[in-house]
C-alpha positions in Angstrom: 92.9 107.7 109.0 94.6 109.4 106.0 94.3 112.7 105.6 94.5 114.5 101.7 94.8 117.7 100.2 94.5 118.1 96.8 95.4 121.4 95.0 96.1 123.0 91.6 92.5 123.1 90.1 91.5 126.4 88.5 90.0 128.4 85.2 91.7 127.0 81.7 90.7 127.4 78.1 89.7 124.5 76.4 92.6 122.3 74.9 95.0 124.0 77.9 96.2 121.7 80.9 96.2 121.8 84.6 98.0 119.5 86.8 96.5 118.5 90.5 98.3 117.1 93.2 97.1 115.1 96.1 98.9 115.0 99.1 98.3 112.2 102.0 99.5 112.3 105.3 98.8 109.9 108.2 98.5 106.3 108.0 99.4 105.9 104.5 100.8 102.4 104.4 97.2 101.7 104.7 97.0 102.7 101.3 96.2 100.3 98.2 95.5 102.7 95.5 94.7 106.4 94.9 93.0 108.4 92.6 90.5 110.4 91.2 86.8 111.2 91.1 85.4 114.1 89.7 81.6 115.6 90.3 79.9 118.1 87.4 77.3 120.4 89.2 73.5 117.9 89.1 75.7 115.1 87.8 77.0 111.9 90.3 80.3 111.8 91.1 82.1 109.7 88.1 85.7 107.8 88.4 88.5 109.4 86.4 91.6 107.6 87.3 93.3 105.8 89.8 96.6 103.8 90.5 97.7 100.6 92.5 100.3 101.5 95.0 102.0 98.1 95.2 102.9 97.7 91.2 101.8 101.2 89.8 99.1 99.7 87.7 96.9 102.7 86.3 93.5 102.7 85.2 91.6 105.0 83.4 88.0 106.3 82.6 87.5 106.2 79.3 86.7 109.9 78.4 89.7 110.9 79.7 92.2 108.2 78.2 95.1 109.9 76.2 94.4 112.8 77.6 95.1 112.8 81.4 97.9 111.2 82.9 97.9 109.6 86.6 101.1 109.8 88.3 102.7 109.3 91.8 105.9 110.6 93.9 106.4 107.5 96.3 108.7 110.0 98.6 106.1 112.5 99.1 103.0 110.5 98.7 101.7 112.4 96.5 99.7 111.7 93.2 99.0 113.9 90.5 96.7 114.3 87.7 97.9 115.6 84.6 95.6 117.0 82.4 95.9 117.9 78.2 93.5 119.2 75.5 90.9 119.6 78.2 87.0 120.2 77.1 84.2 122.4 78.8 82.8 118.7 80.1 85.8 118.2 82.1 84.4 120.9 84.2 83.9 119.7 87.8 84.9 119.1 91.2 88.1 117.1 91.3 88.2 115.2 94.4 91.1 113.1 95.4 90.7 109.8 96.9 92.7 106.8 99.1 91.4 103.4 98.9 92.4 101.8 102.1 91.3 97.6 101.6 88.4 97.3 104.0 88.9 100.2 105.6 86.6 103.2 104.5 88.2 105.6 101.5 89.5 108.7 102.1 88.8 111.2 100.3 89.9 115.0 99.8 88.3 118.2 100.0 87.6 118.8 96.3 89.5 121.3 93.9 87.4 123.2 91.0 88.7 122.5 87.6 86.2 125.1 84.9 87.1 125.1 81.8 85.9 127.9 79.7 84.8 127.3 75.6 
């Protein structure tokens, strides 16, 4: 199992930034990619981005492209999600997430990201 904590999700004004980190502990090497999903309240949970662990590939939803920024610190195995010139609709859960092949995804707890208009 890998285990992940995500953190750094909080109130902003719109066009401000907020940066989340997800940590992963456990069996990591298990890990193929990580990323992001994100959940508005009475909306599904939608992708936002995520990253290939063996060649750093990123991919991107596209409501979010040029604005946030995937990134990863191999050492700590961590990923991050930086975010710029956020909107009120990028208010939502944040939740961090391992794919792990055919093993079931991980995925975090969650982190509140509200940003106010």
């Amino acid at each position: 199992q890998v285990q992940l904590v995500e953190s750094g999700g909080g109130l902003v004004q719109t066009g401000g930034s907020l940066r989340l980190s997800c940590a992963a502990s456990g069996r990591t090497f298990s890990t193929h990619a990580m990323g992001w999903f994100r959940q508005a309240p009475g909306k599904e949970r939608e992708f936002v981005a995520s990253m290939r662990w063996a060649n750093g590939d990123t991919y991107y939803a596209d409501f979010v492209k040029g604005r946030f920024t995937i990134s990863r610190d191999n050492a700590k195995n961590t990923v991050y999600l930086q975010m710029n010139s956020l909107k009120p609709e990028d208010t939502a859960v944040y939740y961090c997430y391992a794919e792990r092949g055919i093993l079931a995804p991980s995925w975090g707890q969650g982190t509140q990201v509200t940003v106010s208009s």
